[in-house]
PDB file of N, CA, C and O in Angstrom:
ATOM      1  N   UNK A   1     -93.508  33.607  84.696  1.00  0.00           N
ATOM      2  CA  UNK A   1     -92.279  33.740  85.440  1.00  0.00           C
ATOM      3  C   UNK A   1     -91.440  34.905  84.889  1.00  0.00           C
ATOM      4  O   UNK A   1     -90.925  35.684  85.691  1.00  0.00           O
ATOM      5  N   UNK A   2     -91.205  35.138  83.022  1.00  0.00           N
ATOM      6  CA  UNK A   2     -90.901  35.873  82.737  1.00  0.00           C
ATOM      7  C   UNK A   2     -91.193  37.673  83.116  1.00  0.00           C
ATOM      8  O   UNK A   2     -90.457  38.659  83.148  1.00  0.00           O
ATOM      9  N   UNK A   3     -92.455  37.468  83.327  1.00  0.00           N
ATOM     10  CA  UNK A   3     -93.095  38.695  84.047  1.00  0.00           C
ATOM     11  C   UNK A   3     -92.785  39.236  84.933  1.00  0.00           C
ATOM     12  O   UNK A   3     -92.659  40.451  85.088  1.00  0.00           O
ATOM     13  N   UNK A   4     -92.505  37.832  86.125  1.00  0.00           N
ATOM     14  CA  UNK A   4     -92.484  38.467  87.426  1.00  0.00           C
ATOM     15  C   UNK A   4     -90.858  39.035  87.531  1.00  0.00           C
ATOM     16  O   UNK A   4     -90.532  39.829  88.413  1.00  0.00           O
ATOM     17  N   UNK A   5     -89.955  38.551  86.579  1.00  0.00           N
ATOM     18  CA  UNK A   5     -88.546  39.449  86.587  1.00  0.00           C
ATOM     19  C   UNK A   5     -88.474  40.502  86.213  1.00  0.00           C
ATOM     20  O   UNK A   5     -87.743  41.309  86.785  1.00  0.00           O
ATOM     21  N   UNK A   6     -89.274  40.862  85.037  1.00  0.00           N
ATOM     22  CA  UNK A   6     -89.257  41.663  84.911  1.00  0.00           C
ATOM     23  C   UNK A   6     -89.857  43.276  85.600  1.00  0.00           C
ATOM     24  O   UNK A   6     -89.384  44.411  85.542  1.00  0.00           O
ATOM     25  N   UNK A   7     -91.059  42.731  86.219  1.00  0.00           N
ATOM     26  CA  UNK A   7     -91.706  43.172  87.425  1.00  0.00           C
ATOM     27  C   UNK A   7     -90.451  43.627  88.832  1.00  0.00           C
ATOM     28  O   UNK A   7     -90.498  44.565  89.627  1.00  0.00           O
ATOM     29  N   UNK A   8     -89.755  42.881  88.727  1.00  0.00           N
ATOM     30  CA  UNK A   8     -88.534  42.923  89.480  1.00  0.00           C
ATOM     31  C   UNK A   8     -87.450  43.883  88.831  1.00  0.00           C
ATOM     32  O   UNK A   8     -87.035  44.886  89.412  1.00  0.00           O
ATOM     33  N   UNK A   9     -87.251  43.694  88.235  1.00  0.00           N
ATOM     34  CA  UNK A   9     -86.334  44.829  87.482  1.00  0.00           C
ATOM     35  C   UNK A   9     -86.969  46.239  87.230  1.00  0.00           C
ATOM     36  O   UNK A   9     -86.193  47.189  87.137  1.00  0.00           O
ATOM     37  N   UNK A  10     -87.811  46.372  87.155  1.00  0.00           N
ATOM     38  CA  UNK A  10     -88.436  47.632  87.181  1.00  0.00           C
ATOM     39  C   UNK A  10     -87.803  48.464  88.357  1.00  0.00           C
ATOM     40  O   UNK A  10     -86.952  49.354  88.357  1.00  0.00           O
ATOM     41  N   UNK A  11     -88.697  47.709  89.603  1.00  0.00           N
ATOM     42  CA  UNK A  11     -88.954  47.860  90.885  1.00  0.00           C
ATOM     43  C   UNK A  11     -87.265  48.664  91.104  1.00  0.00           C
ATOM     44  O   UNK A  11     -86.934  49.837  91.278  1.00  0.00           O
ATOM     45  N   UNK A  12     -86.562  47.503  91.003  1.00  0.00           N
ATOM     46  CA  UNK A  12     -84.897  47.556  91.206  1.00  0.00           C
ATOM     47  C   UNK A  12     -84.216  48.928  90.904  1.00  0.00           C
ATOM     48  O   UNK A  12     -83.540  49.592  91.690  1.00  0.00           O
ATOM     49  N   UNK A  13     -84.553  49.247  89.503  1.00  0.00           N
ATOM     50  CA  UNK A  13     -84.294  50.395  88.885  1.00  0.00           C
ATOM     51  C   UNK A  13     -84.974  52.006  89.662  1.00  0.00           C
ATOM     52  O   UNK A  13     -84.407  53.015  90.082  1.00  0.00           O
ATOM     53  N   UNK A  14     -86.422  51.595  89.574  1.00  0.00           N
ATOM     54  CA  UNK A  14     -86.791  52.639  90.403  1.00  0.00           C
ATOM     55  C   UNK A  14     -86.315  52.969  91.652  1.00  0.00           C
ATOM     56  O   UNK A  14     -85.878  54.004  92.155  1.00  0.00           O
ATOM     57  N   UNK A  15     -86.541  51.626  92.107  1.00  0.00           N
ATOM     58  CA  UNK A  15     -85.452  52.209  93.632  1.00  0.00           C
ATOM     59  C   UNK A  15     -84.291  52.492  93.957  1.00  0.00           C
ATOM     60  O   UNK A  15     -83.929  52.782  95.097  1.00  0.00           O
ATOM     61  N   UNK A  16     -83.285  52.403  92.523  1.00  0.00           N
ATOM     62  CA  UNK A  16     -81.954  52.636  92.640  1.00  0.00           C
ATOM     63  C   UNK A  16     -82.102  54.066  92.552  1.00  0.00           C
ATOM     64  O   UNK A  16     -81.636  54.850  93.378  1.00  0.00           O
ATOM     65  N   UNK A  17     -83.096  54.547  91.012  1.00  0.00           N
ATOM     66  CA  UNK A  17     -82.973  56.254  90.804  1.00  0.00           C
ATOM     67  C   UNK A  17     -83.385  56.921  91.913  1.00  0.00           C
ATOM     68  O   UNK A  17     -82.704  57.912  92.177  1.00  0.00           O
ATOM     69  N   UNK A  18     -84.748  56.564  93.012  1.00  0.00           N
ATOM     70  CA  UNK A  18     -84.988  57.135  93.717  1.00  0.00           C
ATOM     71  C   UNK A  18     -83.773  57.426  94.828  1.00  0.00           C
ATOM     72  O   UNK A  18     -83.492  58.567  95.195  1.00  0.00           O
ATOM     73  N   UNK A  19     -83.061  56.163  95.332  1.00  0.00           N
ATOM     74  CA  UNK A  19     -81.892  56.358  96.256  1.00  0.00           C
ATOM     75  C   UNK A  19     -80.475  57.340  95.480  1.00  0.00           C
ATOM     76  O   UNK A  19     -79.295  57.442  95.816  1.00  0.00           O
ATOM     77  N   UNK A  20     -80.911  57.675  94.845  1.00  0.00           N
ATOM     78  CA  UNK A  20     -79.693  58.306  93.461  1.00  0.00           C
ATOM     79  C   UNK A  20     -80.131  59.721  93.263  1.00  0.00           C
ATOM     80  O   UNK A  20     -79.439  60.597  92.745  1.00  0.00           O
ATOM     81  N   UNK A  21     -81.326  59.862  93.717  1.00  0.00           N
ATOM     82  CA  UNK A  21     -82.142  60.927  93.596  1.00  0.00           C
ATOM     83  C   UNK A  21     -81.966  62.025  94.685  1.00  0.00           C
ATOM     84  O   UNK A  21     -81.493  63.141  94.471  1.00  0.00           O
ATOM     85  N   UNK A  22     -82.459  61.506  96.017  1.00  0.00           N
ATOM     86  CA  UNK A  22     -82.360  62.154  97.349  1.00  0.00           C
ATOM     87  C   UNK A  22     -80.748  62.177  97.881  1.00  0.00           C
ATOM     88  O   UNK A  22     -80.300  63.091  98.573  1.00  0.00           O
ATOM     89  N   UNK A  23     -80.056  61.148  97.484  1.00  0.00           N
ATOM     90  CA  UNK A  23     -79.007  61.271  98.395  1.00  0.00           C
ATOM     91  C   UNK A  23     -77.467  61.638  97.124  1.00  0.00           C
ATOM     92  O   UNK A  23     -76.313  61.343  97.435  1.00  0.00           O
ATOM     93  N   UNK A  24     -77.781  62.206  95.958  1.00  0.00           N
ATOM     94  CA  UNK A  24     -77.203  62.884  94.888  1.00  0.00           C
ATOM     95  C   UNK A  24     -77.265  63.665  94.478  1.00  0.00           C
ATOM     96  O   UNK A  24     -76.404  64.539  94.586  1.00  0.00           O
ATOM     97  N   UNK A  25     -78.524  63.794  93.651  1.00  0.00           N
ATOM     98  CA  UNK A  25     -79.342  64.966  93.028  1.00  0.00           C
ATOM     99  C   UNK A  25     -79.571  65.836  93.795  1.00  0.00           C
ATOM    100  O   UNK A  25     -79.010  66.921  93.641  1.00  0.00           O
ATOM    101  N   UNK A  26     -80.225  65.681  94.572  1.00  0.00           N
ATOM    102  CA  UNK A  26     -81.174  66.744  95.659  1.00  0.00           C
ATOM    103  C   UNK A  26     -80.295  67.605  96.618  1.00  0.00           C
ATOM    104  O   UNK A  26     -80.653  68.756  96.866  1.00  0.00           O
ATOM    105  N   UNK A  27     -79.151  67.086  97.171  1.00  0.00           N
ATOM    106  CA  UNK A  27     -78.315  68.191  98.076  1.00  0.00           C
ATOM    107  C   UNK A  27     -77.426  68.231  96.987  1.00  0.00           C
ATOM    108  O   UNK A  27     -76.431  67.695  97.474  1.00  0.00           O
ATOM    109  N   UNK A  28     -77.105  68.563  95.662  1.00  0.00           N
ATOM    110  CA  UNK A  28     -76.334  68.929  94.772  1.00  0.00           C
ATOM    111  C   UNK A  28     -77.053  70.344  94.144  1.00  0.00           C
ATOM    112  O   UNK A  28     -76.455  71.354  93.774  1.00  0.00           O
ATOM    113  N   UNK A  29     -78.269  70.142  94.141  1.00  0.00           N
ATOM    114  CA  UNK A  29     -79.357  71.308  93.911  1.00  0.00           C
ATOM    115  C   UNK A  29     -78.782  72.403  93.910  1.00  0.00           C
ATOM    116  O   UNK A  29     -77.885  72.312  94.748  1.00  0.00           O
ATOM    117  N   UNK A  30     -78.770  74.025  93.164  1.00  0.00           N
ATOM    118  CA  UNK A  30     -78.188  74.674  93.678  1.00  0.00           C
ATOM    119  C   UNK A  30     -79.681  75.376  95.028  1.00  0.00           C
ATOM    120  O   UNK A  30     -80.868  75.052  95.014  1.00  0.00           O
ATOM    121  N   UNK A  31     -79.084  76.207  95.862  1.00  0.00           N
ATOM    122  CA  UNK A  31     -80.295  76.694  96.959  1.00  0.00           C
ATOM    123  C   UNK A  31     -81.576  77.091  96.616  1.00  0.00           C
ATOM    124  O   UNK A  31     -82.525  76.712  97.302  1.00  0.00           O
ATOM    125  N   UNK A  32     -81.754  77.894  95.524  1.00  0.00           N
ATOM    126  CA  UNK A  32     -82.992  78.564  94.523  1.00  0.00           C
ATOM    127  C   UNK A  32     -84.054  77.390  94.255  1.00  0.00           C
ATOM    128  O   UNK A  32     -85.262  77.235  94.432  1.00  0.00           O
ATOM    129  N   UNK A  33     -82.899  76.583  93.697  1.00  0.00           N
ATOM    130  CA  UNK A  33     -84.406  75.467  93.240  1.00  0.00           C
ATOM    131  C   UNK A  33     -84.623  74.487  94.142  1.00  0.00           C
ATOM    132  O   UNK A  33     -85.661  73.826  94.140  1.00  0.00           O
ATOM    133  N   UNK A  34     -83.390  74.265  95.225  1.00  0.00           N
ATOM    134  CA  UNK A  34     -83.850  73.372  96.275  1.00  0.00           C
ATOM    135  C   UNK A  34     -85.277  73.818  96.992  1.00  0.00           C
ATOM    136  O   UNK A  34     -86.270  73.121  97.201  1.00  0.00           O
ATOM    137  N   UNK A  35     -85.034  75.263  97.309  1.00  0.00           N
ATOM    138  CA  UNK A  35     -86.321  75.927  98.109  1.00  0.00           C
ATOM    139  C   UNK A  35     -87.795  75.891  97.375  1.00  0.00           C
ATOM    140  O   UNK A  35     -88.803  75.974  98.078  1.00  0.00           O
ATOM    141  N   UNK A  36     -87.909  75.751  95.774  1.00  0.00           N
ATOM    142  CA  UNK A  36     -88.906  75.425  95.104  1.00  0.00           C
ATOM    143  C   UNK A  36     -89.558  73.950  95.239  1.00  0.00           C
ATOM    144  O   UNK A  36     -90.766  73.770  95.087  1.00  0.00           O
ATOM    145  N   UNK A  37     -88.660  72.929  95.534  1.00  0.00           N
ATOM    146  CA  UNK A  37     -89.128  71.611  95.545  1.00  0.00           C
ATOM    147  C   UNK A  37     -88.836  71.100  96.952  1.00  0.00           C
ATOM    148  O   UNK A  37     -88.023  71.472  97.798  1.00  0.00           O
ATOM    149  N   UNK A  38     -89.782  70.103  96.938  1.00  0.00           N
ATOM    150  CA  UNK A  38     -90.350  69.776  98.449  1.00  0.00           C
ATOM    151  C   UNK A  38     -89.401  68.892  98.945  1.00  0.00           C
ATOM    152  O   UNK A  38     -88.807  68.043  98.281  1.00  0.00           O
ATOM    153  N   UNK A  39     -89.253  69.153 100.335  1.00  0.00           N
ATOM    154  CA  UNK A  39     -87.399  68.407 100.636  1.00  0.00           C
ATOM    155  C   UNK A  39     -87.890  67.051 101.004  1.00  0.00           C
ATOM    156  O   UNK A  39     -88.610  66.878 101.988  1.00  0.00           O
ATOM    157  N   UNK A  40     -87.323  65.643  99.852  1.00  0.00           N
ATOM    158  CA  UNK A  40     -87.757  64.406 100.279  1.00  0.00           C
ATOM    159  C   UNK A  40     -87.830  64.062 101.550  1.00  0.00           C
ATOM    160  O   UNK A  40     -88.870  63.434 101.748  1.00  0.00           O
ATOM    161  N   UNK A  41     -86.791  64.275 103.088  1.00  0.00           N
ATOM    162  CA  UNK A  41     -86.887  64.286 103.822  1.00  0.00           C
ATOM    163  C   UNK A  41     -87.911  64.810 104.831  1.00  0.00           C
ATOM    164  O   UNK A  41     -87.854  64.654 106.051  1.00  0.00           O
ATOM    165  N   UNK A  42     -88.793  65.411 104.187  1.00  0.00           N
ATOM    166  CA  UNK A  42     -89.813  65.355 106.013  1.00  0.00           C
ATOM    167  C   UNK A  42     -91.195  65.664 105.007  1.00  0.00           C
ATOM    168  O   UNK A  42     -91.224  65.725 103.777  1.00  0.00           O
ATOM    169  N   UNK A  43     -92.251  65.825 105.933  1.00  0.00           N
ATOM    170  CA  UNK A  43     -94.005  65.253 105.296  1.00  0.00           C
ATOM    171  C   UNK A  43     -94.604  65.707 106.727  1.00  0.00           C
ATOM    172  O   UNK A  43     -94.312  65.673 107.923  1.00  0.00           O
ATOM    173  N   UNK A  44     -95.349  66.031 106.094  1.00  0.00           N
ATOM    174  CA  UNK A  44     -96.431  66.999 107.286  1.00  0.00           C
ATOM    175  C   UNK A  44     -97.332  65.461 107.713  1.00  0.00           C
ATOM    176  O   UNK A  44     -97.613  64.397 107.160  1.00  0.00           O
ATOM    177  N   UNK A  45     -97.534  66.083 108.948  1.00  0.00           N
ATOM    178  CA  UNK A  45     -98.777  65.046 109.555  1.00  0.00           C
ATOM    179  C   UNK A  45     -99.534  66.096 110.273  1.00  0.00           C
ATOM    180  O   UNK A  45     -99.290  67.290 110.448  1.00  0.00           O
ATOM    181  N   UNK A  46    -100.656  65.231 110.694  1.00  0.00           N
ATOM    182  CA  UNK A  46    -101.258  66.123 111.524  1.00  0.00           C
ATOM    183  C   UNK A  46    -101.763  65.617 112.729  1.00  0.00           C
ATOM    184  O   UNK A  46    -101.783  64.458 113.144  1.00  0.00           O
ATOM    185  N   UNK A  47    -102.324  67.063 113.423  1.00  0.00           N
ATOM    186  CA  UNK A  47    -102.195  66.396 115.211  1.00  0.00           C
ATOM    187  C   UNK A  47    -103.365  67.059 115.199  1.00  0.00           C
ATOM    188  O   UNK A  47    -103.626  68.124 114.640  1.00  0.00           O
ATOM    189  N   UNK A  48    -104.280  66.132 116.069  1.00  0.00           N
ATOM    190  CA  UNK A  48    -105.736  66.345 116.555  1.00  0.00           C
ATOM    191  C   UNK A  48    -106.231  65.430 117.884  1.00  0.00           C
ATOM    192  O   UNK A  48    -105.528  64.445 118.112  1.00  0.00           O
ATOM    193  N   UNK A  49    -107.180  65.625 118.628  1.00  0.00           N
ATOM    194  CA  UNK A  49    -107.639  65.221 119.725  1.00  0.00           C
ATOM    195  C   UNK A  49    -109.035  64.100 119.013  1.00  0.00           C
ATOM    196  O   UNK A  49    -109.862  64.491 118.190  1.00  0.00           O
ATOM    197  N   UNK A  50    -108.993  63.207 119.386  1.00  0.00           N
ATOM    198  CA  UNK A  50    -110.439  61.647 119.070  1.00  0.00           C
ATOM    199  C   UNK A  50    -110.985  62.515 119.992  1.00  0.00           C
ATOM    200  O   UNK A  50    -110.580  63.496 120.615  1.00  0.00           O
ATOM    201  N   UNK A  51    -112.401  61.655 119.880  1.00  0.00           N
ATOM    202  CA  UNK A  51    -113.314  62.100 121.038  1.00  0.00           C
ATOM    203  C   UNK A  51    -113.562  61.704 122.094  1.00  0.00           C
ATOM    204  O   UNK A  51    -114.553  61.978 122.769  1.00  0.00           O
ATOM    205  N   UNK A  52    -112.306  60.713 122.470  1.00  0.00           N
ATOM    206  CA  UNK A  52    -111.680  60.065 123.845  1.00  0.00           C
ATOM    207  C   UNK A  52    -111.071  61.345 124.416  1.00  0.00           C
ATOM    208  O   UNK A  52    -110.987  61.466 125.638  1.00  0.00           O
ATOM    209  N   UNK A  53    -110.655  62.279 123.618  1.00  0.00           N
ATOM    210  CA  UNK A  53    -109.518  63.157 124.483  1.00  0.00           C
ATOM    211  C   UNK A  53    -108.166  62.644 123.753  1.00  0.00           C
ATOM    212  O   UNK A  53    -107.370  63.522 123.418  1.00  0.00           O
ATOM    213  N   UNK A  54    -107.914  61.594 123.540  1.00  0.00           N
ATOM    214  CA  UNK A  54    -106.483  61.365 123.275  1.00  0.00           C
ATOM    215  C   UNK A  54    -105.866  61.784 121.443  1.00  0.00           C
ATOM    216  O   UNK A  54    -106.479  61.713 120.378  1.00  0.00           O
ATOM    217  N   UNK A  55    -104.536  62.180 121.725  1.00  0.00           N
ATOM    218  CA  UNK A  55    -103.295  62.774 120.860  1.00  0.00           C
ATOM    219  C   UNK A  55    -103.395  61.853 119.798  1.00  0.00           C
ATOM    220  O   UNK A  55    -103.057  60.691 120.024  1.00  0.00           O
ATOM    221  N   UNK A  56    -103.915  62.260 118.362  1.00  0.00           N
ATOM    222  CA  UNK A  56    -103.641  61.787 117.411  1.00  0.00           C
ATOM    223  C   UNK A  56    -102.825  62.281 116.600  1.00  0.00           C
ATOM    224  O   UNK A  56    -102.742  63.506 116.509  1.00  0.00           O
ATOM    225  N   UNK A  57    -101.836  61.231 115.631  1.00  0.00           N
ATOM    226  CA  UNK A  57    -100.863  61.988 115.173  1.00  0.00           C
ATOM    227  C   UNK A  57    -100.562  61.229 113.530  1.00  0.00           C
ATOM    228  O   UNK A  57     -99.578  60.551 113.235  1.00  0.00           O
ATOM    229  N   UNK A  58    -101.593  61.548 112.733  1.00  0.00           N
ATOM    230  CA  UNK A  58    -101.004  60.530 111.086  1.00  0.00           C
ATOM    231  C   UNK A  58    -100.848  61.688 110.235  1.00  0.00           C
ATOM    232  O   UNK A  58    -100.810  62.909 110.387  1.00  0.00           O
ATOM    233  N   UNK A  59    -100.763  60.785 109.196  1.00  0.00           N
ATOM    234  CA  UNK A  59    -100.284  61.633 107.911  1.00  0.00           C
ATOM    235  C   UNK A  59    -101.234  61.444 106.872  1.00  0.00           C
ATOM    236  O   UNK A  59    -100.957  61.191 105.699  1.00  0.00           O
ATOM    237  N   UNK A  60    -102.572  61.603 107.445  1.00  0.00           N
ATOM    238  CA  UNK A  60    -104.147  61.948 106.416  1.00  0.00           C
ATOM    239  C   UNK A  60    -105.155  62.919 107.527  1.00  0.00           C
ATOM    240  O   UNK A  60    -105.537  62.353 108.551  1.00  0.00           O
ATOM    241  N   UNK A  61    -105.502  64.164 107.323  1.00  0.00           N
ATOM    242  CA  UNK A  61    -106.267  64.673 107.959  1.00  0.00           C
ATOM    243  C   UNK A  61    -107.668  64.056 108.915  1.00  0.00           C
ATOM    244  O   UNK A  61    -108.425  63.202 108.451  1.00  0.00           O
ATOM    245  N   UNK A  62    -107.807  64.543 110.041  1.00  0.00           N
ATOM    246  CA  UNK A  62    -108.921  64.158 110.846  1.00  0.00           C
ATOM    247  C   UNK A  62    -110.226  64.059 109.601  1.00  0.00           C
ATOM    248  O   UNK A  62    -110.196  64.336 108.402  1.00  0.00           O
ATOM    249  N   UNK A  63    -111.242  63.586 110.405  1.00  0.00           N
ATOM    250  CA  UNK A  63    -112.374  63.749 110.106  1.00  0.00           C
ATOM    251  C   UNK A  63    -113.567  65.254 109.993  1.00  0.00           C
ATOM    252  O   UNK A  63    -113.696  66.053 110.920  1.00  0.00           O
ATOM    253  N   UNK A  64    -114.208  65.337 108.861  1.00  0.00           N
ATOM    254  CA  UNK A  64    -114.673  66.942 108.781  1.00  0.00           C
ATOM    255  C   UNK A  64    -114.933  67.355 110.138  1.00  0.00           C
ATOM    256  O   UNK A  64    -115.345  66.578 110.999  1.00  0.00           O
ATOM    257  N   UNK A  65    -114.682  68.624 110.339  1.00  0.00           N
ATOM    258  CA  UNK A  65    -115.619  69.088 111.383  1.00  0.00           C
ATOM    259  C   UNK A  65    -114.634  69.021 112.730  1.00  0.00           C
ATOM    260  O   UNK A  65    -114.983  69.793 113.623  1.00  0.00           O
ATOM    261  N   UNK A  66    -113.421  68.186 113.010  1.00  0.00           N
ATOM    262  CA  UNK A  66    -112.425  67.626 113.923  1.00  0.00           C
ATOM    263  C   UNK A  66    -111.569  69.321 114.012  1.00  0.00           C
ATOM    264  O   UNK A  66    -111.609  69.832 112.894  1.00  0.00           O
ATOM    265  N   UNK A  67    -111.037  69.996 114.783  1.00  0.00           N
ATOM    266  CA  UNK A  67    -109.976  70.604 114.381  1.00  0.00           C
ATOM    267  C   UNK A  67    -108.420  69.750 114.453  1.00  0.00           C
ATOM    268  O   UNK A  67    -108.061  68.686 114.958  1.00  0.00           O
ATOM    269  N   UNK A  68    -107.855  70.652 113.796  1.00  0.00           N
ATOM    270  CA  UNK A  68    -106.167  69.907 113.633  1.00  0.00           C
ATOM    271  C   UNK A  68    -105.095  70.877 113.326  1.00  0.00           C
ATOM    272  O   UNK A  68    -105.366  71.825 112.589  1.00  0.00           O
ATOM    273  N   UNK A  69    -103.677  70.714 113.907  1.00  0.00           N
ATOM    274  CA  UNK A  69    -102.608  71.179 113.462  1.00  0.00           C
ATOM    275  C   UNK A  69    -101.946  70.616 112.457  1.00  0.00           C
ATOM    276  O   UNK A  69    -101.964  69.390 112.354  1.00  0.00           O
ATOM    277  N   UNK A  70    -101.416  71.215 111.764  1.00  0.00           N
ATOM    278  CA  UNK A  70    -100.248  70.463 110.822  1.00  0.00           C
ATOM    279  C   UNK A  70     -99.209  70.485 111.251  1.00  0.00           C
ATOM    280  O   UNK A  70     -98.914  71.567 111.759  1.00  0.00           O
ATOM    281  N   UNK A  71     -98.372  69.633 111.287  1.00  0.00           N
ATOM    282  CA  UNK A  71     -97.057  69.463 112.116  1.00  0.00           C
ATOM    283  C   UNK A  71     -95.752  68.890 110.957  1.00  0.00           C
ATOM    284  O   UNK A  71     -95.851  67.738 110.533  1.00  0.00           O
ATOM    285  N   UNK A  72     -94.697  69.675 110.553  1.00  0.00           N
ATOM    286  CA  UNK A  72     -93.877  69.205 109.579  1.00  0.00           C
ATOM    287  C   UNK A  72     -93.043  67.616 110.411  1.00  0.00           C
ATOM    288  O   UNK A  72     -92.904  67.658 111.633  1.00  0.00           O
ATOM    289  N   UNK A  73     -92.786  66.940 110.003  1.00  0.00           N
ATOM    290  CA  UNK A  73     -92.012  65.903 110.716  1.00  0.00           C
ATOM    291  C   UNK A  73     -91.107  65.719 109.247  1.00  0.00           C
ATOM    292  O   UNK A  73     -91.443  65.998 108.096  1.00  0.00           O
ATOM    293  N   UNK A  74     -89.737  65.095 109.811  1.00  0.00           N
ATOM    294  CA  UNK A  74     -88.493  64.644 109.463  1.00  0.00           C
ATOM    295  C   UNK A  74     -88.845  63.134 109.116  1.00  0.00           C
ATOM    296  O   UNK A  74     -89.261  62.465 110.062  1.00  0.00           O
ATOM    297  N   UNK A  75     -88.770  62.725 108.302  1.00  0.00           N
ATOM    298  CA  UNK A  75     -88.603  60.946 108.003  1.00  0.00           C
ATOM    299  C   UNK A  75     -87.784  60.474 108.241  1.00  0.00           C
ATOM    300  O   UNK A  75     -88.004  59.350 108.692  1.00  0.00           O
ATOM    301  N   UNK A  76     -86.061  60.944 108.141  1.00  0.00           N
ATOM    302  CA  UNK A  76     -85.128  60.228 108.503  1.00  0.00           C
ATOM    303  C   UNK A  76     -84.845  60.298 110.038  1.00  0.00           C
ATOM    304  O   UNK A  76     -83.771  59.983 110.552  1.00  0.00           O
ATOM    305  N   UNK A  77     -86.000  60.773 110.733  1.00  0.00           N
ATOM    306  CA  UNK A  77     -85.917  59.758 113.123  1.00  0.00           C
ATOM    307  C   UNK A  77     -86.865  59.738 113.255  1.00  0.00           C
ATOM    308  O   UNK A  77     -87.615  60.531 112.685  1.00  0.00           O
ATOM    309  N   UNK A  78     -87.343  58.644 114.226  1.00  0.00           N
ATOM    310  CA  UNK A  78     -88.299  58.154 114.431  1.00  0.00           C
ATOM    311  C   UNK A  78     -88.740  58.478 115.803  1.00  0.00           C
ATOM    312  O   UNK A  78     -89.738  57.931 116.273  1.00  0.00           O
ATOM    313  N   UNK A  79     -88.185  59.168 116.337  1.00  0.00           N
ATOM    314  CA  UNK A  79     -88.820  60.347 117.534  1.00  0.00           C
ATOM    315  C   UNK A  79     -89.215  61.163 117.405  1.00  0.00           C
ATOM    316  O   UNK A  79     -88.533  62.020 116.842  1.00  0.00           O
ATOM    317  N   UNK A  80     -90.722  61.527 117.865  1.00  0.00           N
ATOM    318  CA  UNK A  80     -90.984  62.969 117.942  1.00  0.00           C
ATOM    319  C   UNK A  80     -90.899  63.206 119.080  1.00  0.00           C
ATOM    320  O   UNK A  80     -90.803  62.246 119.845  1.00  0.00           O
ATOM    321  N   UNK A  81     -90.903  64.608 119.638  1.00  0.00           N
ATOM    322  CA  UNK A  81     -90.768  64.964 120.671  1.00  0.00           C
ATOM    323  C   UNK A  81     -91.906  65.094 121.820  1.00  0.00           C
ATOM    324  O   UNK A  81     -92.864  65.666 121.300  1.00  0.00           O
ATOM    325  N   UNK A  82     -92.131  64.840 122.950  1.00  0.00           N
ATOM    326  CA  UNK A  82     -93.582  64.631 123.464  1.00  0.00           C
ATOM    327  C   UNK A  82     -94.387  66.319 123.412  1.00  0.00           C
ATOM    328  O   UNK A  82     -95.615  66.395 123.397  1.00  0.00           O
ATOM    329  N   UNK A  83     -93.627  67.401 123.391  1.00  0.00           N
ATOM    330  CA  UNK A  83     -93.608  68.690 123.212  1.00  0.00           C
ATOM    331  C   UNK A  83     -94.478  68.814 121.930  1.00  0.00           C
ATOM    332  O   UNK A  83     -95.641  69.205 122.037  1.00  0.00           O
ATOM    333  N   UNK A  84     -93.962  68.501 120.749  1.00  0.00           N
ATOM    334  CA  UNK A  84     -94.442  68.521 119.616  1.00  0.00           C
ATOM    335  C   UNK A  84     -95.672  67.714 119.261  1.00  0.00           C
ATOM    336  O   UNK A  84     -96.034  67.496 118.105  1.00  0.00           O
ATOM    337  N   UNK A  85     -96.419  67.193 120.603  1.00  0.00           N
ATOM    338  CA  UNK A  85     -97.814  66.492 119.965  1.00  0.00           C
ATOM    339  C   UNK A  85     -98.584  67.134 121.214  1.00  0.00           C
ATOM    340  O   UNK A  85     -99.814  67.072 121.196  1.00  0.00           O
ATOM    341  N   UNK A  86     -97.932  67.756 122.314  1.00  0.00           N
ATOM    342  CA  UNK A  86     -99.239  68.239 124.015  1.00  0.00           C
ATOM    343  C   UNK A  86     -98.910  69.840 123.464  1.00  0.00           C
ATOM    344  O   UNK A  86     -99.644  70.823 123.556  1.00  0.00           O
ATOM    345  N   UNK A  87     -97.870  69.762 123.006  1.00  0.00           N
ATOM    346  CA  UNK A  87     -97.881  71.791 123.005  1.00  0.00           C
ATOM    347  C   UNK A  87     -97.157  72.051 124.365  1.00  0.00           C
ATOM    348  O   UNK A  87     -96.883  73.203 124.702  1.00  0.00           O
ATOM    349  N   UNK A  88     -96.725  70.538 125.456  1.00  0.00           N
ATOM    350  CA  UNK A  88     -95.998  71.203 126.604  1.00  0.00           C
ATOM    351  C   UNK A  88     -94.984  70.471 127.333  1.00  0.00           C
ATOM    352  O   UNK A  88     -95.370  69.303 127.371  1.00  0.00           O
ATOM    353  N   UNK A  89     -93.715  70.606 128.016  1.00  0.00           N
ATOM    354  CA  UNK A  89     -93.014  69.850 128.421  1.00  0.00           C
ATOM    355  C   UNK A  89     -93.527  69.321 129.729  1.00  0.00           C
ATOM    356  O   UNK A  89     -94.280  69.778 130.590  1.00  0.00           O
ATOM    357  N   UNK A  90     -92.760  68.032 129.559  1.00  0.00           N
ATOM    358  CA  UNK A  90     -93.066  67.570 131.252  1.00  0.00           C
ATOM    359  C   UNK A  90     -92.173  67.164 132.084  1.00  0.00           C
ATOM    360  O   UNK A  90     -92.491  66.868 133.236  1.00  0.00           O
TER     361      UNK A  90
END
């Protein structure tokens, strides 16, 4: 039982520095070194066609041999745009 608090307190801590991290540290940055380190906010995925034809869109590369785009996406919305996975509006 003792374990599992402490297991808990870890956790707690880490996730406090991490939230202490991005939303403190990181836009306090001065610009130079912000542009050196990777902005917590967005993570590439990538976009490729199955062999149905249909729009795939994760964040681990297709299978060898598949082609694919890399596509930067934002983490903090949960829309992408339908533009940003056909290449076209409709």
């Amino acid at each position: 039982m003792r374990r599992l608090v402490y297991i808990l307190l870890v956790l707690a801590v880490a996730g406090g520095l991490l939230y202490y991290y991005r939303h403190q540290v990181f836009p306090a940055l001065p610009e130079p070194v912000r542009a050196t380190l990777p902005d917590p906010a967005v993570t590439t995925a990538y976009k490729w066609r199955d062999a149905s034809g249909t729009w795939q869109l994760t964040d681990t590369p297709p299978p060898p041999g598949v082609p694919y785009e890399t596509v930067r996406v934002r983490r903090d919305t949960n829309v992408i745009p339908a533009e940003a996975l056909t290449g076209r509006r409709d």
